[in-house]
C-alpha positions, -999 to +999 in steps of 0.1 A: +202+215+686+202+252+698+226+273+683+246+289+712+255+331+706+277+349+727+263+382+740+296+403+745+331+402+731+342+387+769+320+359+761+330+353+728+365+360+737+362+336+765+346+310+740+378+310+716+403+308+747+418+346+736+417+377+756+391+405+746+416+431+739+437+403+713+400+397+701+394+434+694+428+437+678+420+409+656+388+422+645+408+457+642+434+442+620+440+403+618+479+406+599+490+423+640+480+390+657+507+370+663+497+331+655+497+307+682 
């Protein structure tokens, strides 16, 4: 099975059902992400 890799943050963003700006936050600093 081929491994799939997301080429931008929008497609990995899109991938994990978050926003890219809450995905750069997260990356940024993961305590100012509010859970879901």
């Amino acid at each position: 099975m081929a491994e799939k890799t997301h080429r931008t943050m929008d497609d990995f963003a899109q991938a994990c059902g978050v926003s890219r700006p809450t995905l750069s936050k997260y990356f940024d600093d993961p305590a100012s992400v509010k859970p879901a």
